[in-house]
LUMKOL-864717 format. One record per atom (N, C-alpha, C): x, y, z; chain; residue in three letters; atom name. Coordinates in steps of 0.001 Angstrom, whole numbers, plus 500000, padded with zeros to 6 digits. Atoms other than C-alpha are relative to their C-alpha. Last residue first. Layout:
N
{{X, Y, Z}, 'A', 'ALA', 'CA'}
...
//
This chain:
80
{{501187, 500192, 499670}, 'A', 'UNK', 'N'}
{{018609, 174497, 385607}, 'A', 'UNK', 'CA'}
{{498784, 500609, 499170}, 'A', 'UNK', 'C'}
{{500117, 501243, 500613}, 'A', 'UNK', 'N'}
{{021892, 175080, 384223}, 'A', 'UNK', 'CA'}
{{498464, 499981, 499788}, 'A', 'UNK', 'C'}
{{500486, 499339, 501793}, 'A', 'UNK', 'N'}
{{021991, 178349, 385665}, 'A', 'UNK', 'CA'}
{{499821, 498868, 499236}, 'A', 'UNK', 'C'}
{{501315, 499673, 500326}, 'A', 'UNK', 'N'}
{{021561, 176449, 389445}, 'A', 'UNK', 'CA'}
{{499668, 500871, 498972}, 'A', 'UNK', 'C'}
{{501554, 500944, 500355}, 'A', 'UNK', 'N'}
{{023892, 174174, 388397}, 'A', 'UNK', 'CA'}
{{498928, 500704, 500124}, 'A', 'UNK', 'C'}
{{500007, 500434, 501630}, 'A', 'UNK', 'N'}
{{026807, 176679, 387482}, 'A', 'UNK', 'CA'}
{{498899, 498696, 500070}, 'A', 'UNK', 'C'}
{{500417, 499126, 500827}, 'A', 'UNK', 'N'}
{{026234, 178262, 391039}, 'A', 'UNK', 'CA'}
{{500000, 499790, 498335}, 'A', 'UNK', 'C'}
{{501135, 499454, 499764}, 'A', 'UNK', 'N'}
{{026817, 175354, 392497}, 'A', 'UNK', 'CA'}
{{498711, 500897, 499453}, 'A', 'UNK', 'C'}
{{500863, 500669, 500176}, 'A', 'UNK', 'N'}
{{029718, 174338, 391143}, 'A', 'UNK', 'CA'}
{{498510, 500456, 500157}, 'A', 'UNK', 'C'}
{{499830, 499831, 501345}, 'A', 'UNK', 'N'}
{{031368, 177291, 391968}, 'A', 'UNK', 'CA'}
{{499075, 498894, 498902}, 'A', 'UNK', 'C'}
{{501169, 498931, 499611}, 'A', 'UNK', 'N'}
{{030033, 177304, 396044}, 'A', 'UNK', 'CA'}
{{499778, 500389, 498140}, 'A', 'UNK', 'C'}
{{501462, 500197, 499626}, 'A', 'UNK', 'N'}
{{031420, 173781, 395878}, 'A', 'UNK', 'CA'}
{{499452, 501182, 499715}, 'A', 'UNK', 'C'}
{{500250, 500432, 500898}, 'A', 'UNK', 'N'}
{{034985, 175071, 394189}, 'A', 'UNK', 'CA'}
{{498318, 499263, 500081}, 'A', 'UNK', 'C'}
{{499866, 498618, 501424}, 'A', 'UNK', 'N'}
{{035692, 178257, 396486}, 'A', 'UNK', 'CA'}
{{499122, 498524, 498855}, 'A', 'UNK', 'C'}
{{500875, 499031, 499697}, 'A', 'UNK', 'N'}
{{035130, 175404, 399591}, 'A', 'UNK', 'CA'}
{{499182, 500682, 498825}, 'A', 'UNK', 'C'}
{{501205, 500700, 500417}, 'A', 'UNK', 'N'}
{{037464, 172981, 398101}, 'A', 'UNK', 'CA'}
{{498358, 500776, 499962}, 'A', 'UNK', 'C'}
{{500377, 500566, 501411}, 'A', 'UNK', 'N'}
{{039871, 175781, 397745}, 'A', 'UNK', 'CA'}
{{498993, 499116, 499789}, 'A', 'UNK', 'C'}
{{500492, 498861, 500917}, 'A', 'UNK', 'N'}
{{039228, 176963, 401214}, 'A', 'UNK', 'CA'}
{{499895, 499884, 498658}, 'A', 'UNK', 'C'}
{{501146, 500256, 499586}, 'A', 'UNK', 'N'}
{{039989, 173176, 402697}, 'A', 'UNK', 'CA'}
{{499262, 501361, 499503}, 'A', 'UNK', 'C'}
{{500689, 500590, 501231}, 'A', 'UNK', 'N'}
{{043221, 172355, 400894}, 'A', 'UNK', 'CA'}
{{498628, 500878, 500407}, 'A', 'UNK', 'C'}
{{499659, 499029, 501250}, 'A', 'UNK', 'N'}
{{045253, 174407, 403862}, 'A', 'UNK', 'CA'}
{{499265, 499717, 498752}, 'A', 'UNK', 'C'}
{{500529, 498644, 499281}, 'A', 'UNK', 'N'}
{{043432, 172448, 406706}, 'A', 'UNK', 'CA'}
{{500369, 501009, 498800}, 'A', 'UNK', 'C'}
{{501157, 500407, 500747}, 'A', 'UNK', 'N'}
{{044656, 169020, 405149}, 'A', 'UNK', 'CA'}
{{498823, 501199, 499687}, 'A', 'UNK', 'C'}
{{499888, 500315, 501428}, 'A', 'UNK', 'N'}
{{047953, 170085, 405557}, 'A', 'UNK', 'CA'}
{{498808, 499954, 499188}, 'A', 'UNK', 'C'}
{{499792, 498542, 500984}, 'A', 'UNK', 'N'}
{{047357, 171339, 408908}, 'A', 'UNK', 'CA'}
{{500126, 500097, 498634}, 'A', 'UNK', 'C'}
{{501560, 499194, 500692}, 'A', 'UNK', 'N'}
{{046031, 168115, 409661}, 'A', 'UNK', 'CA'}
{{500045, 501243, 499672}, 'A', 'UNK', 'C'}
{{500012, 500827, 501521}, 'A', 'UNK', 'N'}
{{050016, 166435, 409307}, 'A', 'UNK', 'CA'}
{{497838, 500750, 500279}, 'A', 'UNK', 'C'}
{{500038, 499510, 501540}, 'A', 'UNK', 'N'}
{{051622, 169232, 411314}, 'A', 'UNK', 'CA'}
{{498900, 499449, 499394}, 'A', 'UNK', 'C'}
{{500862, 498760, 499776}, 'A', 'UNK', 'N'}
{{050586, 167811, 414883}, 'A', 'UNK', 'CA'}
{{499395, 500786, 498864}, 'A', 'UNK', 'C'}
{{500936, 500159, 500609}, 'A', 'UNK', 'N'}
{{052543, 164663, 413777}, 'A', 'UNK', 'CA'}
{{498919, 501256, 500136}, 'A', 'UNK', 'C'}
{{500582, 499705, 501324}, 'A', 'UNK', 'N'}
{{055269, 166358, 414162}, 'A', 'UNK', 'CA'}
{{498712, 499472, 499497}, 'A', 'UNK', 'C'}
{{501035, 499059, 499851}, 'A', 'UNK', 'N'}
{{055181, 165814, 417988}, 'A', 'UNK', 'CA'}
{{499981, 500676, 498375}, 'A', 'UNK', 'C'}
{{501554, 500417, 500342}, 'A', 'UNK', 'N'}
{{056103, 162207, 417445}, 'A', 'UNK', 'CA'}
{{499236, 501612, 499789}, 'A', 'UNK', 'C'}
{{500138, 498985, 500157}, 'A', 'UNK', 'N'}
{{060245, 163330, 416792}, 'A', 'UNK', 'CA'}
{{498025, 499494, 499324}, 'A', 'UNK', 'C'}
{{500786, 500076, 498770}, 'A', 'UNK', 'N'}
{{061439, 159829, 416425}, 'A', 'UNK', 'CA'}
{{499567, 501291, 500863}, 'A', 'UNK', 'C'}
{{499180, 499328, 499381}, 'A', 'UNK', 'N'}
{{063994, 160940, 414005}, 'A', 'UNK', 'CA'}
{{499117, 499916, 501385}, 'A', 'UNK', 'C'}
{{498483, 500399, 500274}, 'A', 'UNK', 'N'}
{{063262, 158112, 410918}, 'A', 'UNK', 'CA'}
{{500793, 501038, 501813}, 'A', 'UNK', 'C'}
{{500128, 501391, 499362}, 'A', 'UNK', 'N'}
{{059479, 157443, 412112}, 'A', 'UNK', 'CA'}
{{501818, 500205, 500389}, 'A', 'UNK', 'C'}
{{500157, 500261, 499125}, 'A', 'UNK', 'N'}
{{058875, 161133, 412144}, 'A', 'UNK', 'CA'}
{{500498, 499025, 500402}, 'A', 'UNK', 'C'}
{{498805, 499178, 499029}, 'A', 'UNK', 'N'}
{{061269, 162196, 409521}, 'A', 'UNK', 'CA'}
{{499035, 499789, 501361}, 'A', 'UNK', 'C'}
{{498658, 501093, 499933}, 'A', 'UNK', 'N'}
{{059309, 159279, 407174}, 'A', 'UNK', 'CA'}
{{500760, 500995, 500811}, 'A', 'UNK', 'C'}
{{500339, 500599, 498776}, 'A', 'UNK', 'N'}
{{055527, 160819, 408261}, 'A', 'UNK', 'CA'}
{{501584, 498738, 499890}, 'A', 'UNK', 'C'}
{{500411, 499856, 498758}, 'A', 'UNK', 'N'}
{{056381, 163922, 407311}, 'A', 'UNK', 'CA'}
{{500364, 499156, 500605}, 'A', 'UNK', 'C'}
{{498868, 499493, 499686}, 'A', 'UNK', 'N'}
{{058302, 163626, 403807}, 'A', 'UNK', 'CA'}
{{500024, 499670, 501415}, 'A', 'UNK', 'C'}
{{499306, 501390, 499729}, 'A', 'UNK', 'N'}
{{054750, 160939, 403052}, 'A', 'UNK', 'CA'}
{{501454, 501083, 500474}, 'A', 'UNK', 'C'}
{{500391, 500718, 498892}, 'A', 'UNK', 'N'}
{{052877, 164260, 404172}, 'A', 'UNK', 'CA'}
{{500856, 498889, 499969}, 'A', 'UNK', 'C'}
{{499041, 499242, 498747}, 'A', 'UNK', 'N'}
{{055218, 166636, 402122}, 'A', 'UNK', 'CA'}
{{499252, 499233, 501103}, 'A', 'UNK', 'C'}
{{498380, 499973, 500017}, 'A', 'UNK', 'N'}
{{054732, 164377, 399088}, 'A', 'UNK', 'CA'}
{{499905, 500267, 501342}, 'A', 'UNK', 'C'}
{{499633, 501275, 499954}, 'A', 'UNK', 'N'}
{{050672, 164094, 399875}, 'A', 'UNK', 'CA'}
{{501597, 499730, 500286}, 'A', 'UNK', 'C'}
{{499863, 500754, 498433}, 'A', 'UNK', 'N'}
{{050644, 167828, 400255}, 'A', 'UNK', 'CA'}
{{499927, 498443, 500082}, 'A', 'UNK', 'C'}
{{498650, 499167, 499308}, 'A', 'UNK', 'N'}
{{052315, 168383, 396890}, 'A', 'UNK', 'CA'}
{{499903, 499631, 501469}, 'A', 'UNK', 'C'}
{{498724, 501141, 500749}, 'A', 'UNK', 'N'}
{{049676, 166168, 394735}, 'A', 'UNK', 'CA'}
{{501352, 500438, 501367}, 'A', 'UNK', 'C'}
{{499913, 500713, 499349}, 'A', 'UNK', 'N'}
{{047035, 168053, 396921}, 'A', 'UNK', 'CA'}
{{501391, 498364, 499631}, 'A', 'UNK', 'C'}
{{499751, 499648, 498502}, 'A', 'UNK', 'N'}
{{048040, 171424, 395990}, 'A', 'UNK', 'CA'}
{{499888, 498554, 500345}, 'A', 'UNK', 'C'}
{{498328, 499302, 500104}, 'A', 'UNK', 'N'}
{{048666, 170474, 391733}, 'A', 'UNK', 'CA'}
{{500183, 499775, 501973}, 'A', 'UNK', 'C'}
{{499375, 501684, 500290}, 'A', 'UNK', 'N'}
{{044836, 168762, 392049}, 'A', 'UNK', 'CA'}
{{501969, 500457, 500437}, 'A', 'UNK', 'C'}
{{500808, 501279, 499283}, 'A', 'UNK', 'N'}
{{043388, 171591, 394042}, 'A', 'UNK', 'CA'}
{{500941, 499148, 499807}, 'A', 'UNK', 'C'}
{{499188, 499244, 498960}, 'A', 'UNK', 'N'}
{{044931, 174274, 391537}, 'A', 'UNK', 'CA'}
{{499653, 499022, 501434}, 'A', 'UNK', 'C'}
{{498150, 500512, 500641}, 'A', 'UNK', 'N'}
{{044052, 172409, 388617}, 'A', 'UNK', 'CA'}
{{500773, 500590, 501188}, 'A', 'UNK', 'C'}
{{499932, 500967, 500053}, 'A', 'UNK', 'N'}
{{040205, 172634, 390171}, 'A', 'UNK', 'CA'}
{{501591, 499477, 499808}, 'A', 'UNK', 'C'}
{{500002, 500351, 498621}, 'A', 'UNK', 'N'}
{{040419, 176019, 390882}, 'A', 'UNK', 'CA'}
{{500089, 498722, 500355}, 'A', 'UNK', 'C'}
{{499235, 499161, 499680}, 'A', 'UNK', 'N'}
{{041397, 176946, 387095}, 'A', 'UNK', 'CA'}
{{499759, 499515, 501878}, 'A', 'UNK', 'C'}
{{498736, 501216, 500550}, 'A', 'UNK', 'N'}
{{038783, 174353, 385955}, 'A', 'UNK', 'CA'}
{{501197, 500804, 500466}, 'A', 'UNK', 'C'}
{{500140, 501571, 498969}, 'A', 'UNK', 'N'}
{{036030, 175586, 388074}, 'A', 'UNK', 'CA'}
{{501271, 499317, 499506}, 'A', 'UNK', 'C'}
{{499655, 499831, 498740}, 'A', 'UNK', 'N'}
{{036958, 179523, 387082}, 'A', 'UNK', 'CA'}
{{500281, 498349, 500489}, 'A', 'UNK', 'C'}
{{498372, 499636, 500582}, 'A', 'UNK', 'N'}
{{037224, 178447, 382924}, 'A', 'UNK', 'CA'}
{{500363, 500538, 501804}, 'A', 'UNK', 'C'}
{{499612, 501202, 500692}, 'A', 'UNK', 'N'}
{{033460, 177026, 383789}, 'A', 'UNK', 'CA'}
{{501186, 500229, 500047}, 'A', 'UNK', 'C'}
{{499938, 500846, 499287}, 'A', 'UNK', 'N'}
{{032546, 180059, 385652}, 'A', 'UNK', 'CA'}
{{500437, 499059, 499574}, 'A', 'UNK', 'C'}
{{499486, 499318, 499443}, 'A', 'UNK', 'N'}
{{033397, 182638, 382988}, 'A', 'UNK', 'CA'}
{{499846, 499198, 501426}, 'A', 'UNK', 'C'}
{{498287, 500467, 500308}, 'A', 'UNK', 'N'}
{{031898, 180319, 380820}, 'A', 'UNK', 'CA'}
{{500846, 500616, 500464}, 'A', 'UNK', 'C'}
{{499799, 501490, 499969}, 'A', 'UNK', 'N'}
{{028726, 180813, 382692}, 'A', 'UNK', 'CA'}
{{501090, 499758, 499358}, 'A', 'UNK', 'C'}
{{500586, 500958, 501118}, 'A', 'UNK', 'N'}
{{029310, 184551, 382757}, 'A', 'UNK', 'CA'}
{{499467, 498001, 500197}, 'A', 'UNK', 'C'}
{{499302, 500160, 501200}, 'A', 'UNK', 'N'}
{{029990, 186247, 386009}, 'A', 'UNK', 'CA'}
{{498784, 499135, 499002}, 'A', 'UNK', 'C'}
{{499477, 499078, 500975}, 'A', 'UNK', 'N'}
{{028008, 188235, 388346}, 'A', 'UNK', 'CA'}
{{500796, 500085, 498560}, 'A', 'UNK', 'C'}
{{501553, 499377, 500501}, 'A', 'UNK', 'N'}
{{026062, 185815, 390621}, 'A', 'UNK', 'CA'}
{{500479, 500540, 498798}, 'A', 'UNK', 'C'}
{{500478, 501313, 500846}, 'A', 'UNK', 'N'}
{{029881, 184289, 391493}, 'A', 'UNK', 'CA'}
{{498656, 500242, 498971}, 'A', 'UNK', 'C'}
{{500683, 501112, 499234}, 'A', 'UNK', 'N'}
{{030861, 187826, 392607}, 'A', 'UNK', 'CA'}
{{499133, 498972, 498933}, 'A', 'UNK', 'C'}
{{501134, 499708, 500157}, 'A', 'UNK', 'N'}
{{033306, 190143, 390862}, 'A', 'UNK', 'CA'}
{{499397, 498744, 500554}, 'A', 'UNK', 'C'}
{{501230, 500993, 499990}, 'A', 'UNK', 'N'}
{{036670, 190466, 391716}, 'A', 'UNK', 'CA'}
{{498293, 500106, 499599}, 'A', 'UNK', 'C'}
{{500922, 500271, 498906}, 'A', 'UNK', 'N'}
{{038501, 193792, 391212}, 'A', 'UNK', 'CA'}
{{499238, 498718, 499711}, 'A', 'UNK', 'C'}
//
């Protein structure tokens, strides 16, 4: 079972930020690829309504960044 941000350790956050963070970097390495894949089967098949795809990409990153602000966060205000 999860336990809420309040609830863990500080190094139990720290070993979360870097674990969400490698998972971030890995996701946006991948959507870059599958955006440059995108925007060469648009130009190459003239097929504009793919572009529709290309903010969904950006849309899938956007909970992880989320998870990693609210993680941060909470490891500044124990800092403090």
């Amino acid at each position: 079972m999860k336990k809420k941000l309040s609830e863990l350790t500080l190094e139990e956050l720290e070993k979360r930020e870097k674990t969400v963070r490698s998972i971030l970097i890995g996701g946006s390495i991948s959507m870059f690829v599958l955006l440059a894949v995108l925007v060469y089967l648009i130009f190459k098949t003239q097929l504009f309504v793919l572009v529709a795809v290309m903010p969904a990409l950006f849309v899938t990153i956007l909970p992880g960044v989320i998870i990693l602000i609210w993680i941060k966060a909470e490891i500044k205000s124990r800092n403090q």
